[in-house]
C-alpha positions as CSV (number, residue, x, y, z in Angstrom):
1,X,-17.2,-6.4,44.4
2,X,-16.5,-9.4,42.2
3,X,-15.4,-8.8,38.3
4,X,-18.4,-10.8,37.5
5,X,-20.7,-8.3,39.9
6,X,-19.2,-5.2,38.5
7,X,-19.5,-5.8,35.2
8,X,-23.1,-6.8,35.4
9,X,-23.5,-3.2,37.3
10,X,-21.7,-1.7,34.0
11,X,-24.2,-3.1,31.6
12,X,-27.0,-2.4,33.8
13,X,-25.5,1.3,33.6
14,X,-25.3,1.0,30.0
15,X,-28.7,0.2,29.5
16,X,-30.1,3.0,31.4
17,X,-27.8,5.3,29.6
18,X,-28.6,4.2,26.0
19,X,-32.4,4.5,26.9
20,X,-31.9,8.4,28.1
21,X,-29.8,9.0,25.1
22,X,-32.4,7.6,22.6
23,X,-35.3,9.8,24.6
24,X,-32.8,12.9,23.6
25,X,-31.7,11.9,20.0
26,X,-33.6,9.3,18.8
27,X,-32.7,5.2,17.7
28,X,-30.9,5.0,14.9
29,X,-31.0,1.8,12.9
30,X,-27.6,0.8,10.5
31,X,-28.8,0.6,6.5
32,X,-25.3,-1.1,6.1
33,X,-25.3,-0.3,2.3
34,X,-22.6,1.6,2.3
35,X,-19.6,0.2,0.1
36,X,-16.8,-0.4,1.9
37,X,-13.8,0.9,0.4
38,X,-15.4,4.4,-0.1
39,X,-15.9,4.1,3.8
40,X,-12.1,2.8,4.3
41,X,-11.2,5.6,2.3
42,X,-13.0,8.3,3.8
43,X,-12.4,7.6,7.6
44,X,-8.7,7.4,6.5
45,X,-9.9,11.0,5.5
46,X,-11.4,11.6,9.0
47,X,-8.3,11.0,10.9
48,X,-7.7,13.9,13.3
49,X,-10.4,16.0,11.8
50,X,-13.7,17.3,12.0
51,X,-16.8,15.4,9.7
52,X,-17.1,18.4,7.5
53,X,-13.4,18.4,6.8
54,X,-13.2,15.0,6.0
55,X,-16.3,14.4,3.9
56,X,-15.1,18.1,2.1
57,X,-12.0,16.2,1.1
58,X,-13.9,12.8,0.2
59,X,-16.2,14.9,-2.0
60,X,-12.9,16.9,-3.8
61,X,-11.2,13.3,-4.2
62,X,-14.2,11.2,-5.8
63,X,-14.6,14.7,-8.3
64,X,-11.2,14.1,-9.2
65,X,-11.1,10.3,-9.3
66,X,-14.7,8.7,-10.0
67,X,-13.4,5.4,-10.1
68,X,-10.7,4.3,-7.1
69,X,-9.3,2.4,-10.3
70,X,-7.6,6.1,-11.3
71,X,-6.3,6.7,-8.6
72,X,-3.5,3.9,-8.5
73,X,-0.1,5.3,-9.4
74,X,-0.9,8.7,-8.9
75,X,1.8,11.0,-7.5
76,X,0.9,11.6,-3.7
77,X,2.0,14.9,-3.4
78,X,-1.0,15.6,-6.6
79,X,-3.3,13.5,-4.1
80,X,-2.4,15.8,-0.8
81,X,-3.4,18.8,-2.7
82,X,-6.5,17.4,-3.0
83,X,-7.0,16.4,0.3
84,X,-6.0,19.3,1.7
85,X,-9.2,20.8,3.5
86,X,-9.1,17.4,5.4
87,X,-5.6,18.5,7.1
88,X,-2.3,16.3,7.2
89,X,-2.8,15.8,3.4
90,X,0.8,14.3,2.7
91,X,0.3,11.7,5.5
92,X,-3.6,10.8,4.4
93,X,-2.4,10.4,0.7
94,X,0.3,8.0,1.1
95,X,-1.8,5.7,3.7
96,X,-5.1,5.8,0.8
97,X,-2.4,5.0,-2.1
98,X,-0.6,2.0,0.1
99,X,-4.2,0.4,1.0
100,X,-5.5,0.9,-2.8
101,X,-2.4,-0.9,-3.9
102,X,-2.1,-3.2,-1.3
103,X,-5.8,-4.5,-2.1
104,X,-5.4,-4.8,-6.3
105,X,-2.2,-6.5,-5.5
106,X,-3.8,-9.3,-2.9
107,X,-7.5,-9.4,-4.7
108,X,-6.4,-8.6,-8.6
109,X,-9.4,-5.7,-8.3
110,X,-10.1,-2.5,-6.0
111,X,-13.3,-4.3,-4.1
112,X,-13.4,-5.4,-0.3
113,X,-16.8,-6.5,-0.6
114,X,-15.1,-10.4,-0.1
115,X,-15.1,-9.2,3.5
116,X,-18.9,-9.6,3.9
117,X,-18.3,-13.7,3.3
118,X,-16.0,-13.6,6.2
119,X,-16.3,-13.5,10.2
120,X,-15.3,-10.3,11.9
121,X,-12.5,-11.5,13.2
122,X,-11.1,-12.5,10.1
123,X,-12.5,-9.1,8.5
124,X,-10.9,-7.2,11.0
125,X,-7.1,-9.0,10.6
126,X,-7.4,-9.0,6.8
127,X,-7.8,-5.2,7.5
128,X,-5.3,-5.1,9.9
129,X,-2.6,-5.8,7.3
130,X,-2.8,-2.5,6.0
131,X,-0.2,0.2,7.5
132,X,-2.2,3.0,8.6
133,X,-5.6,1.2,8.9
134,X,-6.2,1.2,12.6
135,X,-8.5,-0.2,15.0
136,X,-11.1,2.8,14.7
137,X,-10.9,2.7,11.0
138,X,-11.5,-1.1,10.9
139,X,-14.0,-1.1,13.0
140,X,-15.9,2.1,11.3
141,X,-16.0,-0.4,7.9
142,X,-17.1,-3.4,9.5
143,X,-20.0,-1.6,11.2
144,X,-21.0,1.2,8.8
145,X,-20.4,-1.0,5.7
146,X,-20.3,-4.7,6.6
147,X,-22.9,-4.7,9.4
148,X,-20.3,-6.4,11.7
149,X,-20.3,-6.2,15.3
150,X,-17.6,-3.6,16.1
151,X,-18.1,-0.8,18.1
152,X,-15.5,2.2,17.0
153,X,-14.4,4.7,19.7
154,X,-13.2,8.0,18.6
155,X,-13.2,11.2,20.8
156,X,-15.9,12.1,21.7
157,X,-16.9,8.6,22.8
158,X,-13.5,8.0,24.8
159,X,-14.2,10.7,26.8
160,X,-17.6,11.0,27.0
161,X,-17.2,6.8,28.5
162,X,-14.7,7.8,30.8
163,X,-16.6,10.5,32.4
164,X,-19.6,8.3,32.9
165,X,-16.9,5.5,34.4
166,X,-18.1,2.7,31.3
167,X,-14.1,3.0,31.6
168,X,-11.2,3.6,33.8
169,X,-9.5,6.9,33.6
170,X,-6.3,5.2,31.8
171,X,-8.2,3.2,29.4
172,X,-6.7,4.5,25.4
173,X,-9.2,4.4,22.8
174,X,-8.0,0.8,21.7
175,X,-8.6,-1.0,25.0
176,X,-12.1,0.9,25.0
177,X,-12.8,-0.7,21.8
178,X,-12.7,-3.9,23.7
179,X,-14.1,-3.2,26.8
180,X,-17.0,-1.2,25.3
181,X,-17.6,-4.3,22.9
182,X,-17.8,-6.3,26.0
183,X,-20.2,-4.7,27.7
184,X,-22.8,-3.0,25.2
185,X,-25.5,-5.4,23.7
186,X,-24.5,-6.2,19.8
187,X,-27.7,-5.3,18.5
188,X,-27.0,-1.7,20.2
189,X,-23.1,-1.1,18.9
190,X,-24.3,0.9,16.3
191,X,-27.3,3.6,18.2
192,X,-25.1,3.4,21.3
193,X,-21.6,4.4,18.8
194,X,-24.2,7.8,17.0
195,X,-25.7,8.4,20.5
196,X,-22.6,9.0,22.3
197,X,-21.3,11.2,19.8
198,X,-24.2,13.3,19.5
199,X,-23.8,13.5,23.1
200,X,-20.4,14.7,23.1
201,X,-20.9,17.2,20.5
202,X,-24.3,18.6,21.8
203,X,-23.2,18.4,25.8
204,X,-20.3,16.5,27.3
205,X,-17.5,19.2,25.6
206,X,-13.8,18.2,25.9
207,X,-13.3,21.8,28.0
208,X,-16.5,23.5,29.4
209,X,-19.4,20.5,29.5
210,X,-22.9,21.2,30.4
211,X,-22.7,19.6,33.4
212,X,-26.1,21.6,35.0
213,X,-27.9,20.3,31.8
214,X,-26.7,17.1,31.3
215,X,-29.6,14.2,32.0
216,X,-26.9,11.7,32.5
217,X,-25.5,13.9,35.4
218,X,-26.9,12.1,37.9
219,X,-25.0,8.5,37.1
220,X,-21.8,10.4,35.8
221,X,-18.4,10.1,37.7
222,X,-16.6,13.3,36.3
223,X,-20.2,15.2,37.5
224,X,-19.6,13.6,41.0
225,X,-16.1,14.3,41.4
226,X,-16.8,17.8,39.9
227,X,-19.4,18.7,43.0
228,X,-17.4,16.8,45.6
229,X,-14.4,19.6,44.7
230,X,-16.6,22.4,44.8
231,X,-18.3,21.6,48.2
């Protein structure tokens, strides 16, 4: 089989997936009104965490400082106390303070919103400058917040794709950004991203998926390999 042929097969895969996953959780559309720097902020939050835990600690941090203005200059170890619920507070609060202070020093103001006037590309390197801001996190504010074409891969999707074979076994999270991106129709990054998670929450568990229950078990190379073993 040809590259050319086999990723063809991939996106044919990818649109029979996306269909069964919007027949179990529904399409979800992007608003894209989000503001940008409270989503930088809060998925620097997310970072090795559960949603609750991070959204908890957004909440606690906007109580204390209503205006990202306040926050500049603030001692970090007042900030990881904060943060706390969110876990690895001292690490969190020193990458939020360096991107706050990085972005008045280069812009004169706390806004990002001058990202929406520029390509992704450029977007996503203008990001990329900030230590700590990774590809997941730059690609979660150009989709959520910018409406960009980015397709962000965190856990549940990295495995979930592997299992299904959209990847190879080896693949990190950072080449499935790319490959991913490659293969999944723009227009879909966004219900494909929510779908896959749901997925990986509701069915496709790190340790004991459910496998006998799962309606993409029949197209799935971890379900295959699983059956082969136990024949």
């Amino acid at each position: 089989m040809t590259e050319t042929e086999r990723r063809t097969k991939l996106k044919e895969k990818i649109r029979v997936i996306d269909n069964l996953l919007v027949g179990l959780y529904g399409r979800h559309e992007i608003e894209g009104t989000e503001d940008p720097l409270d989503t930088l902020v809060e998925t620097i939050l997310s970072q090795n965490t559960t949603d609750i835990n991070s959204h908890r600690s957004f909440l606690a941090l906007k109580g204390e400082y209503p205006k990202w203005e306040l926050l500049l200059g603030q001692d970090p170890k007042n900030v990881s106390k904060i943060i706390r619920s969110g876990g690895l507070p001292d690490i969190k609060a020193e990458r939020i303070l360096r991107a706050l202070e990085f972005i008045k020093r280069s812009r004169g103001r706390l806004s990002i919103d001058f990202l929406r006037d520029m390509s992704p590309s450029e977007a996503d390197s203008w990001l990329g400058q900030m230590k700590g801001v990774g590809p997941k996190t730059r690609s979660i504010v150009l989709l959520f917040s910018l409406g960009m074409p980015a397709f962000p891969v965190d856990t549940h999707i990295h495995r979930v794709s592997k299992r299904l074979g959209l990847i190879g076994l080896k693949v990190t999270r950072e080449q499935a950004q790319l490959e991913l991106g490659s293969l999944v129709p723009k227009g879909d990054f966004y219900n494909f991203h929510i779908n896959l998670i749901e997925h990986g929450r509701a069915v496709c568990h790190a340790r004991k998926p459910k496998c006998a229950v799962c309606a993409l078990s029949r197209m799935c190379d971890f379900y295959r390999a699983t059956k082969k073993a136990q024949s």
